[in-house]
TIGU-110216 format. One line per 8 residues: number of its first residue (from 1); for each residue z, x, y of C-alpha. Coordinates in steps of 0.02 Angstrom, whole numbers, plus 50000, padded with zeros to 5 digits. Each point is the difference from the previous one (the first is absolute). Layout:
<rs>
NUM	Z,X,Y | ...
</rs>
This chain:
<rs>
1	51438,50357,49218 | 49991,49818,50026 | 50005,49927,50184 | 50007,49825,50034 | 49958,49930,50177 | 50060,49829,50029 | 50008,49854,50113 | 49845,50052,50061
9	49837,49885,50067 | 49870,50056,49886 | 49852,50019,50075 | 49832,50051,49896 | 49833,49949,50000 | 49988,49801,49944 | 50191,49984,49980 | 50150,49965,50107
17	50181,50006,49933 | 50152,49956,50105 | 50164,50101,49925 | 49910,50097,49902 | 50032,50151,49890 | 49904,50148,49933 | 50052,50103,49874 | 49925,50205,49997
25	49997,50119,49837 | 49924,50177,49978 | 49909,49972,50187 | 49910,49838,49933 | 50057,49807,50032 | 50076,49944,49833 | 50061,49814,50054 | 49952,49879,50156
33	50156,49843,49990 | 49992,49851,50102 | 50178,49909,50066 | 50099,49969,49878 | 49942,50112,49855 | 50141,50087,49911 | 49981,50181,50079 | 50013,50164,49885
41	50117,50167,50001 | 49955,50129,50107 | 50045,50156,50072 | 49990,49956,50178 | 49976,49857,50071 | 49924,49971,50171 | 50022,49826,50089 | 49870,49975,50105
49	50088,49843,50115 | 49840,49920,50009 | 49886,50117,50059 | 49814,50018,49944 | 49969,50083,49853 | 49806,50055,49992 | 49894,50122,49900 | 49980,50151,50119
57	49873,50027,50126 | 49857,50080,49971 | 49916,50108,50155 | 49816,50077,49931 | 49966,50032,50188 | 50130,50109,50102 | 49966,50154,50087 | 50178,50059,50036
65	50172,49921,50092 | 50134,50073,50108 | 49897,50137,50091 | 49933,50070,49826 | 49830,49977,49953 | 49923,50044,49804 | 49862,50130,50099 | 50138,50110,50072
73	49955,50073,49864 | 50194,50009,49923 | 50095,49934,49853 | 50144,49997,50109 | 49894,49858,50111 | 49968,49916,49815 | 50179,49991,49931 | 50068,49925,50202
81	49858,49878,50015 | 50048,49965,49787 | 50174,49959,50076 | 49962,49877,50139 | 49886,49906,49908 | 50138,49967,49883 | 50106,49928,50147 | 49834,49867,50026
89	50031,49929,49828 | 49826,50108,49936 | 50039,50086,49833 | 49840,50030,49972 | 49872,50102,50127 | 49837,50069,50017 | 50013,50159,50122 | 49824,49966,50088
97	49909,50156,50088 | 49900,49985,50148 | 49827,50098,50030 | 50026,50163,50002 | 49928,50146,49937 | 49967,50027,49803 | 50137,50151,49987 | 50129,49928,50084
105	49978,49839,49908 | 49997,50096,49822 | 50171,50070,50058 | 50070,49835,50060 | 49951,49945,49835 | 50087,50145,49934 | 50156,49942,50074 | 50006,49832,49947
113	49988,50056,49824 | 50155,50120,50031 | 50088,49832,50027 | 49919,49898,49878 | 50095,50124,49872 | 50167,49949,50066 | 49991,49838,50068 | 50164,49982,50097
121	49969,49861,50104 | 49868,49851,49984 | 49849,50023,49887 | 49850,50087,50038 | 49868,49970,49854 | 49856,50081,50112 | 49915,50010,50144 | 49908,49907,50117
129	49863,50108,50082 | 49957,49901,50197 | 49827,50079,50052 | 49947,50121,50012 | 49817,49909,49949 | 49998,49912,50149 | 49893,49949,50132 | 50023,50097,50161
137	49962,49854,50098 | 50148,49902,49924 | 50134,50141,49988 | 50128,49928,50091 | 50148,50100,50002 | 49925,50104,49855 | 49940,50173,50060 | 49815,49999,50035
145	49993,50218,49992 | 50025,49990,49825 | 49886,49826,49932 | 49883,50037,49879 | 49870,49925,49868 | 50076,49929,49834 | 50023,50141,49898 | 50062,49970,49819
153	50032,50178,49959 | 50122,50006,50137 | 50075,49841,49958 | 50013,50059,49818 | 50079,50149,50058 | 50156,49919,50071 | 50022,49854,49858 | 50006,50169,49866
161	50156,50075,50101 | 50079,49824,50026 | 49944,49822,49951 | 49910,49903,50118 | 50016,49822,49980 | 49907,49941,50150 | 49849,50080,50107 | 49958,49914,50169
169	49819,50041,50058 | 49877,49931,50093 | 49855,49905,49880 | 49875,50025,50168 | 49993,50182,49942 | 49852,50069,49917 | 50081,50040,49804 | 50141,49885,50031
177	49938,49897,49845 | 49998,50152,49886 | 50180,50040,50062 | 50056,49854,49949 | 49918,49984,49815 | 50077,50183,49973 | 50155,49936,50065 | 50027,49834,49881
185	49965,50123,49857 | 50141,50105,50034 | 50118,49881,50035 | 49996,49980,50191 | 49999,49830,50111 | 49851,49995,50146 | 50037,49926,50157 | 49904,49973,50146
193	50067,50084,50165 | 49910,50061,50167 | 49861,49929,49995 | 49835,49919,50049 | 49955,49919,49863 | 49920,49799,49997 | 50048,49874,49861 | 49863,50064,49918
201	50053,50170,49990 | 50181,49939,49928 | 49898,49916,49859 | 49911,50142,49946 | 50151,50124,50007 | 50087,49864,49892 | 49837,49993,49891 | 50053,50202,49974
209	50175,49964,49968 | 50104,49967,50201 | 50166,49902,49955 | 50087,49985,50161 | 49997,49993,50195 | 50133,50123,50115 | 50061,49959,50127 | 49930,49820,49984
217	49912,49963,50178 | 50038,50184,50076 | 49844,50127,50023 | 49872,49878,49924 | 49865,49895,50034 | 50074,49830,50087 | 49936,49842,49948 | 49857,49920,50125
225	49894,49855,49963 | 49844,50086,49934 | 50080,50145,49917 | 50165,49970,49932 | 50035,50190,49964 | 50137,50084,49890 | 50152,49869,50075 | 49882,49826,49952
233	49944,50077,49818 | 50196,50031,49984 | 50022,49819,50020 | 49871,49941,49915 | 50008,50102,49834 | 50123,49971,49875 | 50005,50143,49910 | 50045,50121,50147
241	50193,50038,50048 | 50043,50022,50175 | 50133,50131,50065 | 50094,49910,50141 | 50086,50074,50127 | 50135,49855,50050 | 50079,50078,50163 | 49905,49856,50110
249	49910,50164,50082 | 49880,50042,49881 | 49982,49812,49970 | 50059,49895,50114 | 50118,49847,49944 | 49863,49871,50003 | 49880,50110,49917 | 50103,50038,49853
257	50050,49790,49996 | 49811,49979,49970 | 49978,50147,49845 | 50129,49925,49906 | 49928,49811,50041 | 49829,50063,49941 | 50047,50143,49866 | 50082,49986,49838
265	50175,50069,49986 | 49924,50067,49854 | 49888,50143,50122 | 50099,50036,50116 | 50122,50164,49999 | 50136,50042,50110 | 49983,50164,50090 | 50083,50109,50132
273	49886,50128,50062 | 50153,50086,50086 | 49999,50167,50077 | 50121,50093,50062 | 50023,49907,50134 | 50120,49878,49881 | 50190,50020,50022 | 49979,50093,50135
281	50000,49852,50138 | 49913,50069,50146 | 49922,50171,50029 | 49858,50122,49971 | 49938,50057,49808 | 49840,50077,49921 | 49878,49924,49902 | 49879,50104,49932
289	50012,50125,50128 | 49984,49875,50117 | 50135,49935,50125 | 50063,49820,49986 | 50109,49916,50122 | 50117,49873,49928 | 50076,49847,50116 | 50055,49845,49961
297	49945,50006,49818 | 49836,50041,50036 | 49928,50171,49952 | 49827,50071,50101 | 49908,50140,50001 | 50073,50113,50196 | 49813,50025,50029 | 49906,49844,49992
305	50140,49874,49974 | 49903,49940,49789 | 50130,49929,49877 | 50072,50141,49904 | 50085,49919,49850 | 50144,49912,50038 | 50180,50022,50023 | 50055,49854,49863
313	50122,49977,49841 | 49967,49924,49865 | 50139,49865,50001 | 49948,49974,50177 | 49836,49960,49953 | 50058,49848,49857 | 50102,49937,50116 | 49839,49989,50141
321	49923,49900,49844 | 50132,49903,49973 | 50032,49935,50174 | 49804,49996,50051 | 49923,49898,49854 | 50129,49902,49929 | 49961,50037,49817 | 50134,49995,49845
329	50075,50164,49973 | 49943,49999,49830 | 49848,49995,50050 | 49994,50128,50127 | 50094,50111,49873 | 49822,50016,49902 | 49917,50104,50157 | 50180,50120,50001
337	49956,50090,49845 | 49924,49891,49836 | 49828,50004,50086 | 50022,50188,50051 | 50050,50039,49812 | 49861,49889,49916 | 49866,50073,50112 | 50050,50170,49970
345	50044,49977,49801 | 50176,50039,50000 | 50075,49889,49882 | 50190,49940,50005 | 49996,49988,50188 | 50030,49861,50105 | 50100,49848,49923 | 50173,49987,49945
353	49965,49970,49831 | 50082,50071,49837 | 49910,50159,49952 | 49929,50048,50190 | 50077,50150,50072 | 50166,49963,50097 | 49892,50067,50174 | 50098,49852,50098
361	50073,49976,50181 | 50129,49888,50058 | 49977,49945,50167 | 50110,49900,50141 | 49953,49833,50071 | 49911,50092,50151 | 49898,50090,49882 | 50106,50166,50016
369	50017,50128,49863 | 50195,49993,49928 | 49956,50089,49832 | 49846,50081,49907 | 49970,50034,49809 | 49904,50122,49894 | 49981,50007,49849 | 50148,49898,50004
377	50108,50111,50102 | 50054,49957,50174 | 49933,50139,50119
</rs>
């Protein structure tokens, strides 16, 4: 079936085109036609009255949405959180555990390979496995009863049952190092997360094979003017990606102004870190086994009052971007999902190109979802 989606603003990474059109065969982008172009036949035909037409979001950190989180433990939980991240423009999403024991996580894993085999909703090529090789002192809204030493083995453990894409651990951690060589062998990102580490630390986790930074600023090491910890080696080193969370809470709007004045657009990566505290405007959730109080967008832990993820959507958070720093779209459109795909090594993701998967979302001037496509199919 051939679709073609026209009078669209095309908006990939390096490119810009008013009016626009796309054409999308057997799930892949088969034509991209600027104003004026003769258009082709098609079976349906889908005019898009100016609206942004970008390659879909992708989310590699997302703990749940809607009062579901991925450790209840339930495919159920998988498929609904699947569905709402659809309505954020994300067609592709990395259900991301929390720290929590090593049989519940096996099954967790267990689900998300149930709906790995029939992917209904947005993509899930793996997981993304937060903690839990953390440090205690660092935890944050992660559960402290159940941190433990980096453990390969276990780690193994879960990728066998269902692919993990992306481990977050702390590189403070005694074995942390060998974790991560293991894990670049099999096929799995290292990211720092909860931790203690110095500068120097990063360096010699990335010596061993540590390719990005969670939750960039959030349980680590601050920068201070004889130590300029995990946050200053982020800013400094070129060859580490940083997960942002753009909600101004996790990073306030000034803060976030400054990473993308001092960071390449080519590092950075667009994240949500939602709970299930997202969609559901105010009230009380679970994190963990932990209770979370959400108000006014803000999500924290009912004892203690620590961040607990965050209560944002992905569209919300481009459009934060887009108002806060000012940049071109296609320019932000890189840190939305191309950088995401290249880091992780999923080729044909992220650009509106012919021969890239039609993964695409077309998007209102105030950054609103009006339609979503996988695989070129509107979902």
């Amino acid at each position: 079936m051939k679709t073609l989606i026209s009078n669209a603003r095309i908006v990939s990474p390096d490119l810009d085109i008013p009016a626009g059109s796309v054409l999308l065969e057997n799930g892949r982008i088969s034509a991209v036609f600027k104003p004026g172009e003769i258009l082709p036949a098609s079976d349906l035909c889908i005019d898009a009255d100016g609206r942004m037409l970008m390659p879909g979001f992708f989310d590699i950190h997302c703990h749940g949405a809607d009062g579901n989180d991925v450790c209840d433990d339930s495919l159920e939980a998988i498929r609904h959180i699947a569905r709402r991240k659809l309505q954020e423009g994300v067609t592709t999403w990395l259900p991301t555990t929390l720290t929590q024991p090593q049989d519940k996580l096996e099954s967790i894993a267990g689900k998300c390979a149930a709906y790995r085999a029939n992917e209904e909703f947005c993509r899930t090529p793996g997981l993304h496995v937060e903690g839990p090789f953390i440090n205690r002192k660092n935890a944050g809204a992660q559960n402290p009863e159940y941190v433990r030493p980096p453990n390969f083995e276990e780690l193994k453990r879960i990728h066998d049952i269902s692919p993990a894409l992306i481990v977050s651990l702390a590189p403070d951690m005694e074995g942390a190092d060998e974790v991560i060589r293991k894990a670049a062998e099999i096929g799995i990102t290292s990211s720092a997360a909860h931790t203690s580490a110095t500068a120097e630390r990063i360096r010699g986790a990335k010596q061993a094979g540590l390719k990005h930074l969670t939750h960039f600023c959030n349980a680590m090491t601050p920068v201070h003017h004889r130590e300029i910890g995990v946050v200053g080696a982020g800013l400094v080193d070129d060859s580490l990606k940083l997960e942002l969370i753009c909600d101004t809470i996790h990073l306030c709007p000034d803060m976030l102004k400054l990473v993308f004045q001092l960071v390449s657009i080519d590092r950075l990566i667009l994240i949500t870190d939602s709970m299930a505290a997202s969609w559901i405007g105010e009230g009380e959730v679970m994190l963990g086994g932990l209770a979370v109080l959400v108000k006014d967008g803000k999500a924290v832990l009912k004892e203690g009052g620590a961040l607990a993820g965050s209560a944002l959507l992905y569209n919300e958070g481009v459009r934060n971007v887009a108002e806060i720093t000012g940049l071109p779209l296609d320019q932000i459109v890189k840190a939305t999902s191309w950088n995401q795909a290249q880091s992780l090594g999923l080729s044909g993701f992220g650009k509106i190109e012919p021969g890239f998967h039609a993964d695409l979302v077309l998007l209102e001037a105030d950054f609103s979802v009006w339609k979503t496509f996988v695989g070129g199919q509107a979902r």
